[in-house]
Structures are given as C-alpha cells and as structure tokens.
N, C-alpha and C positions, 0 to 999 in steps of 0.2 A: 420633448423628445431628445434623445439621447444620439450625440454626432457616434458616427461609424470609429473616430478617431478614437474618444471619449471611450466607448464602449466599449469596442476593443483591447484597451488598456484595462479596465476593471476586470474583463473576464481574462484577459491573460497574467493580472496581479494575483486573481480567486487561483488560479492554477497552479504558480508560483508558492502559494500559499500551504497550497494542500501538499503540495507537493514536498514543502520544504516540515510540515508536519508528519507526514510519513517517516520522512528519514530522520526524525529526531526521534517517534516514537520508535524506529526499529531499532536500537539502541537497547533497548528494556521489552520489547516483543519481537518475534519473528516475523517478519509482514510477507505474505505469499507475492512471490516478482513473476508470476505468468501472466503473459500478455490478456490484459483483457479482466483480471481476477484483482477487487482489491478488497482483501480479508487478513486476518491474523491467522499466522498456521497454530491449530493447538497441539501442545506437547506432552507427549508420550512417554515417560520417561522410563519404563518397562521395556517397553522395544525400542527404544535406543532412535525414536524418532521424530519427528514434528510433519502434520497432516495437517492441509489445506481441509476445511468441510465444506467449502462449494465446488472445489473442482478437484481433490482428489490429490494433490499434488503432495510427494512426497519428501522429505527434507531429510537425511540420514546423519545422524550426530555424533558426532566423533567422542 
C-alpha cells in the first residue's frame, strides 16, 4: 500500500507532467484555455479563426 505521502507526490508529479506537456505542445498547436475543456482548437483558416469542437470556444486570429 502506498503512504498518503508517497502518493501524493506521484499524483502531483503526473500533473506537473501534463501539464508541463500542454505548454510545450502549444507551441506548434492551439490548446483551448477554458476552464474545464482540454482539447486542441482546430483552425479555420477561411474565416480567419480557430474553434474549440467540444465546447465551442472561439479564438479570432489576427
């Protein structure tokens, strides 16, 4: 069995992790920042925009 100490630390390293992989791949993709949503916006390049496909979220590109 795994100490609360122990445990703790792995799942907050996994988070770290992801986390720190997000912001490497936004870099080279859009990654949608609304709370709760974690998807790559796809881009439009017609309409001059990048759309979130689970929640809808709008990104307008300059």
């Amino acid at each position: 069995m795994l100490t609360r100490t122990y445990h703790s630390s792995v799942v907050g390293r996994s988070a770290s992790i992801r986390r720190m992989r997000r912001r490497s791949q936004a870099t080279t993709k859009l990654y949608c920042r609304t709370n709760g949503c974690t998807s790559f916006l796809e881009l439009q390049p017609e309409r001059g925009v990048a759309v979130c496909p689970i929640c809808e979220y709008t990104l307008h590109l300059n």
